[in-house]
N, C-alpha and C positions, 0 to 999 in steps of 0.2 A: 142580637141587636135589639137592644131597646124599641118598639113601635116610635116613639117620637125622635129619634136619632136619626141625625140624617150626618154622614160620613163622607169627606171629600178626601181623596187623594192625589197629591202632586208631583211628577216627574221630573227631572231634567234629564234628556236623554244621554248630556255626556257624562252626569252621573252615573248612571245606571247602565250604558254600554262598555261592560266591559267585555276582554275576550272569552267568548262564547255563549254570552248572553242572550245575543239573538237566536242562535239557537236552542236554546234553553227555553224563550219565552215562544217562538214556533211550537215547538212540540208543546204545549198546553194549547196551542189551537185547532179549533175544530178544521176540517177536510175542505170545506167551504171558505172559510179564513184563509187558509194555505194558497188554497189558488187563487183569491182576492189578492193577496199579498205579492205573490208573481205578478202581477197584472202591472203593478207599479216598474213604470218606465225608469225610474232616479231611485236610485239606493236609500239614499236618506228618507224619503217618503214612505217606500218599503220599511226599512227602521222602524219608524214614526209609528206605522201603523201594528208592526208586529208587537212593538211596546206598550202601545195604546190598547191594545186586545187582550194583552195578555193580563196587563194590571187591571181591566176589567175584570177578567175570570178572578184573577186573585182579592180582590177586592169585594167581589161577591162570598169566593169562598172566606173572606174575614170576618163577614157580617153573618155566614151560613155556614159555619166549622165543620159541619161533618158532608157537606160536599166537596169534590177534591176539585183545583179549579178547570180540567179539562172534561169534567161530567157535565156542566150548563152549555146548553142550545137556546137557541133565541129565533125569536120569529119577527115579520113585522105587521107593525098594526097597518091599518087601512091608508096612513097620509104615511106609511114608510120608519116611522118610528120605532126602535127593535125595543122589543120587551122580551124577558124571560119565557122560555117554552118550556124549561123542566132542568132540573127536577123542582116537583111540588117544596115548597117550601111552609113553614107555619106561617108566614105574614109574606102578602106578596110582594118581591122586591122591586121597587122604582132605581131606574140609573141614566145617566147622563152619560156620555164621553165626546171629548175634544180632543186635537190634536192640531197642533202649529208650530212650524220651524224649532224639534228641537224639545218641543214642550210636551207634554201629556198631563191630562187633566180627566179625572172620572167622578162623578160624585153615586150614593149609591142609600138610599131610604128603604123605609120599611113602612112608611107611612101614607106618604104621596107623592107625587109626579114632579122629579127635579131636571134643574138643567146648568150647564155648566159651559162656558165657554173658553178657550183659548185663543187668543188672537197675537199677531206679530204686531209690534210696534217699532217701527224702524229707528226710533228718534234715542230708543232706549241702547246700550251696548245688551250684547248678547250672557253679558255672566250677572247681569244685577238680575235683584230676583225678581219674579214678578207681581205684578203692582194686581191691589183688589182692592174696588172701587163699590161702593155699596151703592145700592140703584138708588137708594135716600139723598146719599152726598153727587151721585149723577144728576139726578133730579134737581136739587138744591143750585148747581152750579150750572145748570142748562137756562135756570129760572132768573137766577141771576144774571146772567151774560146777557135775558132778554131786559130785563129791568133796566140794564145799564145803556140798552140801544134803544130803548125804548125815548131817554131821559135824553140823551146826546141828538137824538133826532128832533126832540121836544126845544129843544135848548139851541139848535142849529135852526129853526121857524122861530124863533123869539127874536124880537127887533126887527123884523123884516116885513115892511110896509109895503102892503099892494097897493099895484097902481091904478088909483080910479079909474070906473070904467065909462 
């Protein structure tokens, strides 16, 4: 991987669960993972996350080819954050993962500290794909929506004569 590359990879999990899959992407996780993964009460959850772990590793090993992806262990920083614990790599790797209703999301650098989010949005059906909103065009439209309440309040006090006092 390039130092300046930064690398996102996206799931749907009813793409990707086909039969035996889940098992498949189990056995790439770590002994820790495995019992994480029982812990989950709902099947789907369990899914969610054994998908979400696995295209982790795999995603690591894309960017780091001659690690196979059940060789990385991960530890966490100090606020809980997991970072790589080994194997040493040439450039330290940075990653992100998400996981919501269905979804998997991991993003994965070689540069700096990424992050990635998956969220459900009820309003959307479940097979459109999903929407990426740039914090630019977030921004621009949060500033706008005040601009325009700002004007309609402005405009709602215009003509309205106080009563001597």
């Amino acid at each position: 991987m390039a130092d300046d590359r930064i690398e996102l990879f996206v799931g749907l999990i009813e793409t990707i669960d086909a039969p035996g899959a889940a098992d498949a992407c189990r056995r790439l996780l770590s002994v820790d993972e495995r019992v994480r993964a029982d812990r989950f009460v709902f099947e789907r959850h369990r899914r969610q996350y054994i998908f979400a772990h696995a295209m982790l590793r795999l995603a690591l090993s894309r960017v780091a080819p001659n690690v196979a992806p059940s060789d990385w262990s991960f530890g966490a920083g100090r606020y809980g954050r997991p970072f790589v614990a080994a194997p040493a790599t040439a450039t330290t790797l940075h990653f992100s993962l998400s996981h919501a209703d269905g979804c998997v999301a991991c993003v994965v650098s070689g540069h700096e500290a990424v992050g990635v989010d998956v969220e459900t949005v009820s309003r959307r059906s479940p097979r459109s794909p999903p929407r990426i909103v740039s914090l630019r065009r977030r921004r621009s439209k949060r500033c706008a929506a005040c601009r325009s309440r700002r004007r309609s309040s402005a405009s709602s006090t215009i003509g309205r004569s106080r009563r001597p006092t």
